[in-house]
N, C-alpha and C positions, 0 to 999 in steps of 0.2 A: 547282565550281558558281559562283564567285564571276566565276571568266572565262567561263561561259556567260552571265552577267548584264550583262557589262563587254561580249561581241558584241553581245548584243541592242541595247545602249542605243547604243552607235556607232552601227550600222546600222542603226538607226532614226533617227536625230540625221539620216544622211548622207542617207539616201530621202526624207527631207524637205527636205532643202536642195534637192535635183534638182526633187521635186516644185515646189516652189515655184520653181523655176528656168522650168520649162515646163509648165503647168499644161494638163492636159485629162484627157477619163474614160477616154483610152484610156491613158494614162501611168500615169493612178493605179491602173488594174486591172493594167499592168505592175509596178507598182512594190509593189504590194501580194501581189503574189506572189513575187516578190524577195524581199521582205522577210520572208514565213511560210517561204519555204524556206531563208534563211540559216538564222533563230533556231532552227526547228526542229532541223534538219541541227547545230546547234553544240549542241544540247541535245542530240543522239542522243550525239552525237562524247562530249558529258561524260559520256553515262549508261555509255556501253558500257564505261568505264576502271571502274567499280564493281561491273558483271556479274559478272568472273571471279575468281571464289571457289574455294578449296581444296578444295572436294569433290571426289573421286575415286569411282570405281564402274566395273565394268563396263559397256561401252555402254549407251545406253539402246535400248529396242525402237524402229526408227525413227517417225517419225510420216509420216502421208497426205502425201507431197508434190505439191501442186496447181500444175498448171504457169498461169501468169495464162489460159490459155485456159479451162480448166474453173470457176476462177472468176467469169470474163465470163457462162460459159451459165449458172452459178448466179444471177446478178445479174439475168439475163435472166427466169428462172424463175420470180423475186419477184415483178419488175416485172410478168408479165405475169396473177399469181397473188398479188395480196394478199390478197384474204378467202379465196381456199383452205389447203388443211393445208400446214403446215410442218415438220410434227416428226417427219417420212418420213426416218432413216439410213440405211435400206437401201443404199445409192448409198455411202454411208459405209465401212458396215460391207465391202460387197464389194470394194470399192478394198482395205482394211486385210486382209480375206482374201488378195488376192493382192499385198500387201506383203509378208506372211510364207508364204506358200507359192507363189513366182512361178509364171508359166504358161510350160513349158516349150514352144521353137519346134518342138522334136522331133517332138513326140506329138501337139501342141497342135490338134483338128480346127476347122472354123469358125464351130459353137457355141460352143466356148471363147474363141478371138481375139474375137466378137462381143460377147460380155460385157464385157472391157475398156474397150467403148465408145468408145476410141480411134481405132480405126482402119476406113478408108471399109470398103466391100465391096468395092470395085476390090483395095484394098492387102490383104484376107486374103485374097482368091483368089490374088494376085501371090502370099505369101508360099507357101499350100497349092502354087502351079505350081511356084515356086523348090525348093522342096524334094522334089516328088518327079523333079522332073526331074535335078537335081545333089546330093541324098541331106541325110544332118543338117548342121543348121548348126553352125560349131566353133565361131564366138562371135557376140556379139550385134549388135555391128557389122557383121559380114557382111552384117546387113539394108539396110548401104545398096547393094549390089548389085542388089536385090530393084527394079524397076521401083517411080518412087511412093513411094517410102520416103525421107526425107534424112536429116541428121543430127539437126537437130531435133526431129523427131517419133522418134527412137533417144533421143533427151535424156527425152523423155518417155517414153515407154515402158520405160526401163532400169530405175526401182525395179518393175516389176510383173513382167518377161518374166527366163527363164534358159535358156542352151544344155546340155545333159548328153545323159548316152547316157540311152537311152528307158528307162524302169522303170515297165512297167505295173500299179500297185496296184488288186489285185482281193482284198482283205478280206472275211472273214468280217464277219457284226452281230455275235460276238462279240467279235471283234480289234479291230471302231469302237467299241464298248464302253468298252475299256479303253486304248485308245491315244491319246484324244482331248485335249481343253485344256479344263477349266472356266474360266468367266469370271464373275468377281460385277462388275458395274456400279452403283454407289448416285449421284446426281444432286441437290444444292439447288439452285436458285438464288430470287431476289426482288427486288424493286423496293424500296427503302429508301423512307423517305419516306412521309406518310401518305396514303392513296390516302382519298378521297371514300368509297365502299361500306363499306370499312372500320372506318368512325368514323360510322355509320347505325345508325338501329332496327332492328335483328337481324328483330324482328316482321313490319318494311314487307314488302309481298308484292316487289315486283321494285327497292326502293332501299339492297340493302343486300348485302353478302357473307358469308354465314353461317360460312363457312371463314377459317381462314390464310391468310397472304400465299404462302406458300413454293410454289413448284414439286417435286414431289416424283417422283422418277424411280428405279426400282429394276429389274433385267433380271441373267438368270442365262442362260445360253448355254454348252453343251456342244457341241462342235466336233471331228471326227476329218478334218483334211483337208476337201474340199468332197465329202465321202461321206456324211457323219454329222451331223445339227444339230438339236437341242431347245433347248428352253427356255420362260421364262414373261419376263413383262413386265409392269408393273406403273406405274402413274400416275396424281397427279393436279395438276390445274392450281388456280392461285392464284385463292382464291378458296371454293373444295369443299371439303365440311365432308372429314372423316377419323376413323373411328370411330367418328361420332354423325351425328343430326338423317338427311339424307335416305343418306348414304354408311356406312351402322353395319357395310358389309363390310369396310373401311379404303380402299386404294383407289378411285379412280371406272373406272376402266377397267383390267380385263386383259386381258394374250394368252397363248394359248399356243401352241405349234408343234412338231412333227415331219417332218423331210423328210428324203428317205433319197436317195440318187442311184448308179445302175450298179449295181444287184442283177438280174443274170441281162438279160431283156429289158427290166426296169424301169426308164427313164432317170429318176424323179422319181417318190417317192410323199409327198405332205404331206398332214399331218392336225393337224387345229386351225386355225390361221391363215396364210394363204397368199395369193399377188396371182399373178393373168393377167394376160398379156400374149399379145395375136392382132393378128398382120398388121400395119398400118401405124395401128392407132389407133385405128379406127373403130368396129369394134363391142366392143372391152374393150383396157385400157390400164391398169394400176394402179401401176405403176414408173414412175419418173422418165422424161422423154425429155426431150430438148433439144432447141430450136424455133431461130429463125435469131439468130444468131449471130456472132462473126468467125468461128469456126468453120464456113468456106461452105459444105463439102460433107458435112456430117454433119446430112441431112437423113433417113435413111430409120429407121424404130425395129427395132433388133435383140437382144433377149433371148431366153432361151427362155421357153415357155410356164406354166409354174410355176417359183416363188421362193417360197423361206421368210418369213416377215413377224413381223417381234417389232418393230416400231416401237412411238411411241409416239401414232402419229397415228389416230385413232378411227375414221376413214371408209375410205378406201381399200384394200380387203382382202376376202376371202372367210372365209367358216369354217364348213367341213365336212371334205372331202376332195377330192383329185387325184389321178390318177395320170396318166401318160405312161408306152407303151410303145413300143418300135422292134424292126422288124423287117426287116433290109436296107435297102430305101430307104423303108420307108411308116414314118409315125408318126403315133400316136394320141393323144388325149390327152382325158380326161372327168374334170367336175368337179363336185358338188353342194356348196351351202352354204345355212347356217339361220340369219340375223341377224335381232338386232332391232336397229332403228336408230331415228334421231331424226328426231322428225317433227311440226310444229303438229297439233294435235288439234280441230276444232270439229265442235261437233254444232250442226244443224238444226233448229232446235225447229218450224218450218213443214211441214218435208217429217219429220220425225223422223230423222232419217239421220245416221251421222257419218261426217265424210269426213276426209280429209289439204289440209290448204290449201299445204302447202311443206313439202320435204321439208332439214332442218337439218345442216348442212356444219360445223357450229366445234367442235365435240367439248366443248363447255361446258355445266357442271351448278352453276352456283354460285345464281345467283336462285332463288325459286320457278318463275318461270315457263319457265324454262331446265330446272330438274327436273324440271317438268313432259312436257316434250320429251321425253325421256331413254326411247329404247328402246320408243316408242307403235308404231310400225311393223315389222311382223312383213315378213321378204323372205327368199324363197326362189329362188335363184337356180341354174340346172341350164345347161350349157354343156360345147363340146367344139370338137375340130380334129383336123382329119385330113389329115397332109399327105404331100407325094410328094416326096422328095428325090435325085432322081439326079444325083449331081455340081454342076453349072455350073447345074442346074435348080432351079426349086423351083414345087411347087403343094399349096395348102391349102385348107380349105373350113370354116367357124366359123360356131358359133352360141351367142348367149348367150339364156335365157328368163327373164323376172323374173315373179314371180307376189306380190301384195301383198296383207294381210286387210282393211286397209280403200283405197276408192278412194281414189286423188286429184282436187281439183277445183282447180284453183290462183286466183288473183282473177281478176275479168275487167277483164283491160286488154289493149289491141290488141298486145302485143309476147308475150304470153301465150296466140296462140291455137294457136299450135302446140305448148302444151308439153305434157311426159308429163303423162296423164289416164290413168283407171280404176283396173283394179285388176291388170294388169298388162300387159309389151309384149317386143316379142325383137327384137335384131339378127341380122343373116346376111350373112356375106358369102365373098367368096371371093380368094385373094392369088395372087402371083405373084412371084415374081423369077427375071432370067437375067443369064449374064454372058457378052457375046463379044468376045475379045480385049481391050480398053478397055474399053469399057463394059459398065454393068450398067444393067438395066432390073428396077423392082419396080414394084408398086403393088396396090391392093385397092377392088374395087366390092360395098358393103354397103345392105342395103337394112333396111326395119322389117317388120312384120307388116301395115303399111297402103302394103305397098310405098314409101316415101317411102325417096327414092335419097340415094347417098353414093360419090365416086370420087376417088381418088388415086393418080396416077400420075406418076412419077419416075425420073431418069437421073443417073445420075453418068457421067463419062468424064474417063479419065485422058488426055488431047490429046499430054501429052507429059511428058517425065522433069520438068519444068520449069512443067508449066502441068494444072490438075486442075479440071474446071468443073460445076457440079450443074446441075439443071431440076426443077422440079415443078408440077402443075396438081394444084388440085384443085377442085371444085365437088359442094356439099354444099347439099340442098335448105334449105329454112326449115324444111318440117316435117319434118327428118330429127332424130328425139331419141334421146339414151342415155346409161347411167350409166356411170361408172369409166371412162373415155373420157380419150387426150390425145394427136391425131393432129397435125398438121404445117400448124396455122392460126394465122393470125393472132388469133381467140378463145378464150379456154380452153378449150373445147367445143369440137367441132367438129359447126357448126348455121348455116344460114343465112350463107353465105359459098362463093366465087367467086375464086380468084386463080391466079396465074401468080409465080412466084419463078425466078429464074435467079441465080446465085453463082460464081465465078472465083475461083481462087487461085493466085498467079504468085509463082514463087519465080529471081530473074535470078541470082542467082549463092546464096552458102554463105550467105551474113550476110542477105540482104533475105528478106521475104516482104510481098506485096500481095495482100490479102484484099477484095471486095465483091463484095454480093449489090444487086438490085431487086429489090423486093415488089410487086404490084399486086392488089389485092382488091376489092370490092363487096360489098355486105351485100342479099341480094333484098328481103327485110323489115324492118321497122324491130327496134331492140337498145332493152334496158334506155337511158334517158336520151338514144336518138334517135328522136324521131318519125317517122321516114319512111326509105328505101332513103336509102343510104350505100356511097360509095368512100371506099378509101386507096391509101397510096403510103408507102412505103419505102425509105430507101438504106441503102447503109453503104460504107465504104471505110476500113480499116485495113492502113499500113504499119508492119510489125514487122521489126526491128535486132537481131541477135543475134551480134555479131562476133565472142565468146566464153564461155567458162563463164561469166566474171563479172559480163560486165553484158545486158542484155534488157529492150527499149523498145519501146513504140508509140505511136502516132500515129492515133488513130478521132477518124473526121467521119459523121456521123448526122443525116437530116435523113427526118425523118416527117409524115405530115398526114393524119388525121384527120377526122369530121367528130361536131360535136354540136351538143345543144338550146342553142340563144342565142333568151335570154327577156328581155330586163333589166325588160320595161315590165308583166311579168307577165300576159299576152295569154294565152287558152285554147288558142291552139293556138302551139308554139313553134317558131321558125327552125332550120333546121337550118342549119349554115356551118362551114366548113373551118378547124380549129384545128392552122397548123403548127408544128411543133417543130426546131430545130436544136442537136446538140448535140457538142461538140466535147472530147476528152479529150489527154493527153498522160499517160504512166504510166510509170516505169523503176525497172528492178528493179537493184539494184546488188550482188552480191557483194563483200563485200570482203577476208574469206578462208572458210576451213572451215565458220569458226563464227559468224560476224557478216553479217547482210545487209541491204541499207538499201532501203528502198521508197520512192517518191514518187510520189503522186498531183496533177494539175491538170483541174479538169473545168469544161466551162461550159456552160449551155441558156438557150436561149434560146425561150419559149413564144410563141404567135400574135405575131410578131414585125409592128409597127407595127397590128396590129389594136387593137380597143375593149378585150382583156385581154390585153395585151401582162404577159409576167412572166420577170425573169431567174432566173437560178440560177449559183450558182458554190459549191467544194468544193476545199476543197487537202487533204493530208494527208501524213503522213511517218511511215513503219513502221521498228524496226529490230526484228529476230530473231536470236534468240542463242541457239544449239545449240552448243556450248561439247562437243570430242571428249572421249572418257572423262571425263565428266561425270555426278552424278545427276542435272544439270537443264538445265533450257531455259525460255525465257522469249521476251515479244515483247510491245511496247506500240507504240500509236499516239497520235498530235497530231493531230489534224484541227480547221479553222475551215470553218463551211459557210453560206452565206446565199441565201436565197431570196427572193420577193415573195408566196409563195403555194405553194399544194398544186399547182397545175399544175405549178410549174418546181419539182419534186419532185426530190431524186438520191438513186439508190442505191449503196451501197459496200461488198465485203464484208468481213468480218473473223476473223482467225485466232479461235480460240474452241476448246475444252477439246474432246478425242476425243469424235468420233463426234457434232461440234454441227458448226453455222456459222452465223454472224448477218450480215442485209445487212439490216443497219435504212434503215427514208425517213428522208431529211431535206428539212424545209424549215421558213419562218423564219429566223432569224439564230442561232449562236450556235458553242461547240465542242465538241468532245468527245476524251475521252481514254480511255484503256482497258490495264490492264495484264495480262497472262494470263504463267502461274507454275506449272510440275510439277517435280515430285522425284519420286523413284525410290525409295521409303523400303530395300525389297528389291527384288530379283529379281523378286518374286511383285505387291509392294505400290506402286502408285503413284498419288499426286493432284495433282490440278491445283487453280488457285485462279484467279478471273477480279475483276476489278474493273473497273465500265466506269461512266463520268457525261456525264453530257450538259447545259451549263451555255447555258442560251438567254436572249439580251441584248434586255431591256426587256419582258421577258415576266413575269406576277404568277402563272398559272395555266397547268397542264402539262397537255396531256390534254382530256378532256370525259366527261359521264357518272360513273359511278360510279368509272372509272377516274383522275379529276378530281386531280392533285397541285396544295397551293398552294405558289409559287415559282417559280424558275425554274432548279432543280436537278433532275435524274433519277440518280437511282444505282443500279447494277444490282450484284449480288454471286452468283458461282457459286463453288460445290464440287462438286468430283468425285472418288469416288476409285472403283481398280479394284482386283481380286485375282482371281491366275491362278494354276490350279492345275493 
């Protein structure tokens, strides 16, 4: 430690000499990153000689390994989704399903290749042709023969996918019974430090948190294969009483779930808690999907129609029943569910009447007036699909119907006049996809009960072994509205929006790939915080380096615009003007053997550059991870320094985080942070994780705002988790 102290201080002595040698801002943002990635890099170098410890043990079960691509779409997802739910593992949890029981190229049809989410439609038809035209694959490299396939994406695909001879498992429910995996999951974690609500009158109606700090997280999951799955789920957030005051059930939210798959004609039967998913988004979406990306051509949404749901995210779910059946090429699928959800409650003392004013997205019960919320709204929701699958073809035909006990009226302001009203409304639409030779063609036109339209349609084409390029239009009226929705736009919703997206992906030889897409949108009405119709524009271009297993780099330049209200002079009606962004990263992942692997991040944005709110942002960071063979444990901390001007020039970054989590906190401001995450293997059966994370921000007195209010200029985060598998 002593010669990590003895790098720092040279190489900080020497960066200043230079600096002062030739003084400018462009040197000193060189040399200032120079200088975070020596110390950093000499601090990994020292930490990693104290990792390897004499514990022995049988392997450990491996962990989710994320290739930086899937991280990018997760970052994207934040960014484009901060006040929606976050605490959706599903995406989690099925990766880690087919970690431990891969999907076999054999058998595998392309429902199943779909689900891994990895790969386009072009490449699982490629693979369904390769195979039945020249029989099983003997290994899994074989897939680079496969048209569209390279090694790379076999890098990633390898922990999920396996070659064997075919062994079709057709079990009894008594044989899933008894052949499956119990899983107990227990989850703390909390914010150290004294939070504002905290240290308030218990009595105050809305200034105070009646609960614990702690996050509390509990889930028990019975598993045979992807045949068999129950369970319950259990949570509540910091903040919520537990055992008293408004929560005297313990918990603030449970789930439960049953879903059964390939009994006879029944491809899917759940009951309890369950999410749809129909066509490309539009009229119901309640699984993750990934919007644009490096990832160019993974633009169309493909799961099946029912998925289990034990999350622990409040909103996004149905809860009644499902089923799906098939019959040669047709498939059906009908669903009913009974929620109560969260919803503002006023009554009318003029007209006597009580309506819904907003219908509540955060899954929080701690205030009075937040418990208040809690479960006011009665939704009944009844929905189905029917589709026709021959081969190379696909046609389906969807409808969801929402029925509410009291109306909604929402406030009256002009970006509100479209939105859901009464007391209830239904989407419908109808999808497609085909594939000839290279390309595939999908898309779906959905309308509402007042007719108001909805269209998307999209191509992928594979050009050549070497070059793969997407297209998408879509245009969605203003007054087209709907719930549990996440299609292929530019705004969470997809409402009020108009664009054209085209995307390229060019791989010249084994080691390179060049990734970008253009975006180009229009908003027909005015949005939340823009008064009037609105364009944007989008680029991206990302070149990624991959010369061997051991090292993998890229290179993204990002350059967005925007447009919003510019008011400074406080005028009744505000300007609307184009706020662009540019923003540039540099990322390399370094192996450097089995067990040890080093990350570097450098990012920089630049917000309405030379405009009236001109704001920088910059982000360095240095990961090392230590999976250490025949070992009980694994570990992985970061360094990161990050500094902003402002919430505009905002970044986000993700980070490694205990099974079945992941955190991509904002940052902006000044300041660093650090973060150590820690599992053992106590048995076979018993293993926990331990996280520590702080975020230490420079010349700041108060963290936060509101009830969530820290004084200082420290955050410190603390998680436990453990598991037990029986």
């Amino acid at each position: 430690m002593k010669t990590c102290l003895k790098i720092s201080r040279d190489v900080s002595l020497l960066l200043k000499a230079v600096y002062n040698a030739t003084p400018s801002m462009f040197t000193f943002w060189l040399l200032k990153i120079a200088y975070l990635r020596i110390v950093s890099c000499s601090f990994m170098c020292c930490l990693i000689g104290y990792c390897f410890l004499p514990f022995t043990c049988p392997a450990q079960l491996p962990e989710i390994p994320f290739a930086s691509i899937v991280e990018q779409q997760l970052e994207v997802v934040t960014e484009n989704n901060e006040d929606a739910e976050t605490e959706d593992d599903s995406f989690l949890q099925a990766m880690r399903q087919f970690l431990e029981n891969p999907v076999n190229l054999n058998t595998a049809d392309i429902r199943t290749l779909n689900e891994l989410m990895l790969l386009s439609p072009v490449q699982v038809q490629n693979i369904i042709s390769y195979r039945m035209l020249l029989g099983n694959f003997i290994s899994v490299y074989e897939l680079q023969a496969v048209p569209g396939i390279d090694l790379q994406l076999i890098n990633r695909l390898r922990p999920y996918i396996t070659v064997s001879t075919p062994q079709y498992v057709i079990a009894s429910i008594g044989e899933r019974l008894k052949g499956g995996t119990s899983t107990i999951l227990i989850r703390v974690n909390q914010v150290l430090g004294e939070q504002k609500g905290y240290g308030a009158d218990s009595g105050a109606a809305n200034n105070s948190y009646p609960g614990s700090k702690q996050r509390l997280f509990a889930r028990y999951t019975y598993q045979f294969k992807n045949l068999l799955q129950f369970g319950i789920t259990c949570e509540k957030d910091p903040g919520e009483q537990f055992f008293k005051g408004s929560q005297k059930n313990g918990f603030d939210f449970y789930s439960a779930h049953l879903f059964v798959r390939n009994t006879g004609i029944i491809k899917s039967l759940a009951l309890g808690d369950f999410t749809v998913n129909l066509a490309q988004g539009l009229t119901q979406w309640q699984s993750l999907a990934f919007k644009k990306s490096a990832d160019v051509t993974n633009i169309k949404c493909q799961l099946p129609v029912l998925r289990p749901y034990n999350s622990a995210g409040e909103i996004n779910f149905h809860r009644g029943i499902g089923i799906t059946v098939a019959k040669n090429n047709l498939e059906a699928t009908a669903f009913a569910s009974y929620k109560n959800i969260d919803a503002n409650f006023v009554t009318d003392t003029l007209n006597n009447e009580d309506f819904i004013s907003s219908l509540q997205t955060s899954g929080l019960h701690r205030t009075k007036s937040e418990t208040a919320d809690k479960g006011v709204q009665r939704q009944i929701t009844l929905g189905g699909n029917l589709s026709y699958n021959p081969g190379r073809f696909h046609f389906g035909i969807n409808g969801v119907q929402y029925q509410f006990k009291l109306p909604v009226k929402k406030s009256i302001a002009p970006y509100n006049i479209y939105a859901i009203s009464g007391r209830g409304f239904g989407n419908y639409s109808a999808d497609y996809s085909f594939s000839y030779r290279n390309f595939h063609f999908f898309g779906e036109a959905a309308f509402t009960n007042s007719f108001d339209r909805a269209f998307v349609n999209g191509l992928i084409i594979s050009a050549d072994s070497k070059i793969d390029m997407s297209l998408l239009y879509r245009n969605i009226s203003a007054s087209y509205q709907s719930l549990y929705t996440n299609a292929f736009t530019e705004s969470t919703f997809p409402n009020n929006e108009k664009g054209i997206y085209a995307g390229i992906s060019v791989r010249p030889n084994f080691f390179w790939r060049i990734d970008a897409y253009a975006d180009f949108y229009k908003f027909p009405w005015m949005k939340y915080l823009v008064d009037m119709p609105s364009v944007g524009k989008d680029y991206l271009v990302q070149a990624s380096y991959h010369p061997n297993k051991q090292l993998d780099m890229y290179l993204r330049y990002r350059s967005e615009s925007k447009s919003k209200n510019f008011n400074p002079n406080g005028f009744v009606i505000s300007q609307v003007v184009a706020k662009p962004m540019q923003n540039l990263r540099s990322h390399i992942n370094y192996k450097i053997n089995n067990s040890v692997t080093l990350r570097n991040r450098v990012e920089m944005l630049w917000f309405d550059k030379k405009g009236a709110g001109a704001q920088n942002g910059f982000l360095i960071y240095v990961d090392c991870i230590i999976k250490p063979l025949m070992k009980r444990y694994s570990g992985s901390t970061r360094l990161q320094y990050f500094e902003t001007e402002g919430y505009d020039s905002r970044l986000y970054a993700y980070e490694n985080d205990v099974l079945y989590s992941f955190s991509i906190p904002i940052f902006y401001d000044k300041g660093y942070r650090y973060y150590v995450n820690f599992n053992y293997d106590v048995s076979k059966k018993l293993t926990v994780w331990l996280r520590w994370a702080q975020t230490i921000y420079d010349g700041k007195n108060v963290i936060g705002s509101g009830l969530d209010e820290i004084a200082g200029n420290k955050r410190m985060e603390v998680k436990i988790q453990a598991q037990y598998r029986f």
